[in-house]
N, C-alpha and C positions, 0 to 999 in steps of 0.2 A: 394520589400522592402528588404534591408539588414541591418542582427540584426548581434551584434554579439553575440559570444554563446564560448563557451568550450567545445569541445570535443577530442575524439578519431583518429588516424589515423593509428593506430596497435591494438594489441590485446597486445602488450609486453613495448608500448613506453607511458608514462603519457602522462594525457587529456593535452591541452594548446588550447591556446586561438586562434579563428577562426572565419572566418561568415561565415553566412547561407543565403539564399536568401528564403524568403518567397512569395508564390501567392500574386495577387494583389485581396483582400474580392471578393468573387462571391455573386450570390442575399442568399445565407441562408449563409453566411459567418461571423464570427467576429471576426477585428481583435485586439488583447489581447494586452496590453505593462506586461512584466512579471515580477511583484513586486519579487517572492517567488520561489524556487522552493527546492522541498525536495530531499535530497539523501536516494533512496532505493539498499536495498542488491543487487535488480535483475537488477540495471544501471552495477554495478561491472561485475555481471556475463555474461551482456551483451557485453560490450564493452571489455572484454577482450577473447567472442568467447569461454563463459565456456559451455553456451548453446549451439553453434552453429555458425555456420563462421558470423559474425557480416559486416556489409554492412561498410565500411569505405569510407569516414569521417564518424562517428556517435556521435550526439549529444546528450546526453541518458536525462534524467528527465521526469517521467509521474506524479511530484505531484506539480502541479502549481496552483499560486495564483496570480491573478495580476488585470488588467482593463480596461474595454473596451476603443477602444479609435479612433474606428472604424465600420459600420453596413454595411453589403451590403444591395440593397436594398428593398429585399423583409423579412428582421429580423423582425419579432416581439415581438423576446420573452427577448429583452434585450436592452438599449440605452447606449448612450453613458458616460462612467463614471461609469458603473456598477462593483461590486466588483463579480468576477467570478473567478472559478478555472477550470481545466483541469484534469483529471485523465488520466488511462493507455492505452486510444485508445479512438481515433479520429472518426471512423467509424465504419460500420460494413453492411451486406446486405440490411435490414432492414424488409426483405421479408421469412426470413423462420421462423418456428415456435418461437423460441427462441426470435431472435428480435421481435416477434410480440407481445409476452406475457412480454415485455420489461426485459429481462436479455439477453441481447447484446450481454454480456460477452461470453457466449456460444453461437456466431451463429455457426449457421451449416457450414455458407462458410469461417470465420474466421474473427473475429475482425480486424481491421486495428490498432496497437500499435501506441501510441504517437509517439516513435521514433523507429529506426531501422527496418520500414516496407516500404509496396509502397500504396501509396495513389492513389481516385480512375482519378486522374491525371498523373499514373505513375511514378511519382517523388518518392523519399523518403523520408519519414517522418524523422524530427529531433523535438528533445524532448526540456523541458525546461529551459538547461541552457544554458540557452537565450534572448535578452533584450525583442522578440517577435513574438507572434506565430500567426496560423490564423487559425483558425478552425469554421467546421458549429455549425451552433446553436443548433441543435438537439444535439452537444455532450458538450455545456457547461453547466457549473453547476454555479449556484448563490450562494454567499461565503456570510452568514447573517454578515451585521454588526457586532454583539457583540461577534463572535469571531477573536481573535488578527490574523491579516492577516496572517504574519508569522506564526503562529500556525496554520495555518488553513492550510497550504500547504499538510503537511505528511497526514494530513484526506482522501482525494483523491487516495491515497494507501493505508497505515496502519489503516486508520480509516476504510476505506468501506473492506478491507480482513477480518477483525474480525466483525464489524456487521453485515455483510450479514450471516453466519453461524450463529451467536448468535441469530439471528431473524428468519432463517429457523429451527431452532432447537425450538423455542419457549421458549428463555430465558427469564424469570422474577423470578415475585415471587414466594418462594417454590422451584426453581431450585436450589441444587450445581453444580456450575461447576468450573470446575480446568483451568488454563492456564501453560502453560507447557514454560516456557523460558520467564524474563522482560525484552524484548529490543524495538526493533521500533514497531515491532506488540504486543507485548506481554501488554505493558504497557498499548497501546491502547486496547485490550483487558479487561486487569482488568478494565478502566474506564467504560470502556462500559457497563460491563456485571453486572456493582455496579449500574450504573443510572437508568439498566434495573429490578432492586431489588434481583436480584441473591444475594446468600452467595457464594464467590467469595474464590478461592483456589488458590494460587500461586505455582507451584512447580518447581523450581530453582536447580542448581545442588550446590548450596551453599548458606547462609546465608547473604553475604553479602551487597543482596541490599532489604533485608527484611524491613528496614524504611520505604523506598519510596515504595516497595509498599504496605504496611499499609497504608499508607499516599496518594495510589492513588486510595485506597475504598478494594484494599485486606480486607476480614477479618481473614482468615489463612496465614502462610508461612511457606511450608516446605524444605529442601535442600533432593532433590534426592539423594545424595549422603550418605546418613541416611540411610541405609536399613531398620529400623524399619518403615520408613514413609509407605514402600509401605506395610507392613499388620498394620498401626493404620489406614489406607485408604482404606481397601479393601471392593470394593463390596459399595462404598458412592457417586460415583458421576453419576451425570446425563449426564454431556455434560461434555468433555474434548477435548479442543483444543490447539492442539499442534505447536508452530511460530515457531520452531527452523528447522536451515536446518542440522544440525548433522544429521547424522543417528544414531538413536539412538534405544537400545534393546527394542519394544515395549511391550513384552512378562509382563512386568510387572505393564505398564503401564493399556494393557486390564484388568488385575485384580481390580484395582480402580472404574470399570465400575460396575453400577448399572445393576437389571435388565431392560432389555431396552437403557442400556445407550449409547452415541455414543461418539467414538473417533474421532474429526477431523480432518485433515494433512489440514495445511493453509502453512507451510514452505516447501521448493521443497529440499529434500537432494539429493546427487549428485548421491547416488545406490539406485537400489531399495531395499523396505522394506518389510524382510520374515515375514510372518503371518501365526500362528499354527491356525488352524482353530477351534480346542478342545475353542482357547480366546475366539472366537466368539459365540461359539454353548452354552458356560457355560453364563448363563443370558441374553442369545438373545442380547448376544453385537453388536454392529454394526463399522463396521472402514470404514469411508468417506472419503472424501476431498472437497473442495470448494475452488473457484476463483475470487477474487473483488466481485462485484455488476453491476445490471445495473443503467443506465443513472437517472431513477425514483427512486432506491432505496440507489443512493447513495446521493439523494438531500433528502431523507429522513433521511438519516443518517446527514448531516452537516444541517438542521432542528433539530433531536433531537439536537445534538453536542449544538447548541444552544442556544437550552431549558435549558439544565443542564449546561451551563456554562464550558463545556470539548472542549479542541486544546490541539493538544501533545505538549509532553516535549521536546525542542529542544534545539539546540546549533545554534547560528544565525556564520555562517562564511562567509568570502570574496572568491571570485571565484578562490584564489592564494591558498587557502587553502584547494582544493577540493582533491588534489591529496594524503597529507596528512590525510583528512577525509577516503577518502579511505580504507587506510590503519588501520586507525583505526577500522573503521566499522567493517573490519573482525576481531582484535583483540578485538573486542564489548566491545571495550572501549569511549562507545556516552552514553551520557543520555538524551533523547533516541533516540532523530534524528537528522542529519545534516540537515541547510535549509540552502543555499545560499541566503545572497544578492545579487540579479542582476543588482542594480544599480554598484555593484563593476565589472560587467563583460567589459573587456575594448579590442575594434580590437585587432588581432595581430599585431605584428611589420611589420613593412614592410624595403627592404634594402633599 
């Protein structure tokens, strides 16, 4: 099958438009038509080899939404017409400890990424912006009706990077916890962590997008950029999770921590980040990290999502307009995520 799709063929020259050639459905196989797909930070830093030398041509998107429209023939966990999404990896062993106790996300032998990997056919994986993809069953996710498809896209990244932490840390009621940056993760975050009955802390390096998030279940909002925030803060929060990839001074951010309380790094900045050990020792601090979710906990997540009526806040754009999204993304001027239509995705020219 050939889709077309948008991608890369440098790390230096904009996306433009391409195809892909997809498998023909194997027996646990589905194949997808792709309504939706979201633009995350880590497509940017893929495809321009900020990680690492990127596999060119690359097609980048790991937040899709779209519908079945194809089963090989041993499927049973999905028919035809089903509303399904796709997150950041298509595979994984399935056999070491990690896949076993279903968080994928960390196998031992290494996930297989939507895009820019090699799948267990050799080939390489290309991501969702795309009119269609094919993947096994064991790695799709079921997208409930009542939430707006488009909005249901960024859930598959931004949504399962912040609920997987907030549900390992044991966010509800009784918990503060702060979210550190309101943008693709950040805002999914506050959602979250309000339907989860947390008192919910925004800490921004400025005021101005303190409306929305009052208005996306925040019940504080403070601007880092206030020195007084971090001692009317000190020594108050249980969970702090941090979306931003700045690197930023965390020296005073461990001060905010409760005893016991844990910092978590969900945004990947480009250096590593020095840590005075005296932050951690003063109230049994803890500084972590966490990565998506797996297969079971991220359909738990777009379940709750559901329940409470939450899909992120997007900007629905045409596939012409990716390269410009872009650009903005790093100048984090999106509220608060790109999602492509893929019906706008069209071949390239030919001479």
């Amino acid at each position: 099958m050939i889709v077309n799709a948008y991608g890369a063929t440098s790390a230096t020259e904009p996306l433009e438009p391409m195809t892909v050639e997809r498998r023909d459905p194997g027996p646990h196989d589905v194949q997808i038509a792709v309504r939706y797909a979201g633009i995350c930070h880590s497509d940017i830093h893929t495809v321009r080899s900020e990680w690492g030398p990127a596999r060119y041509p690359v097609v980048p998107g790991h937040e899709i939404a779209g519908e079945v429209t194809a089963l090989g023939s041993e499927v049973t966990k999905f028919r035809v017409g089903d509303r399904v999404g796709v997150g950041c990896f298509v595979d994984s062993c399935r056999e070491c400890a990690a896949c076993v106790r279903g968080e994928e996300q960390y196998c031992e032998r290494g996930m297989v990424g939507t895009y820019n990997a090699k799948g267990r056919d050799g080939q390489p994986t290309q991501g969702g912006y795309s009119t269609g993809i094919v993947v096994d069953e064991n790695y799709v996710l079921r997208v409930p009706e009542s939430i707006d498809y488009a909005a249901a896209a960024p859930l598959l990244c931004a949504g399962i990077t912040l609920f997987s932490p907030l549900r390992h840390w044991n966010v509800g009621p009784g918990k503060k916890v702060a979210i550190i940056g309101l943008g693709g993760l950040g805002h999914m975050g506050v959602k979250l962590a309000a339907a989860m009955g947390a008192e919910v802390t925004v800490l921004s390096q400025s005021l101005k997008k303190m409306e929305d998030g009052l208005r996306l279940g925040a019940s504080h909002y403070y601007a880092t950029s206030d020195p007084d925030t971090f001692t009317v803060l000190r020594n108050h929060f249980d969970v702090i999770i941090n979306t931003v990839s700045a690197n930023l001074d965390m020296h005073p951010y461990f001060g905010m921590l409760a005893v016991d309380g844990t910092l978590v790094e969900v945004g990947l900045p480009e250096h590593p980040v020095p840590v005075n050990v005296f932050d951690l020792t003063r109230n049994r601090r803890s500084f972590a990290g966490s990565m998506i979710g797996g297969i079971a906990q991220t359909q738990e997540m777009l379940d709750f999502c559901a329940e409470h009526g939450i899909g992120a806040e997007i900007e629905l754009i045409s596939a012409d307009q990716i390269n410009e999204a872009y650009e903005r993304v790093i100048a984090s001027d999106v509220r608060y995520r790109f999602v492509i239509d893929t019906a706008t995705l069209e071949a390239p020219a030919t001479a």
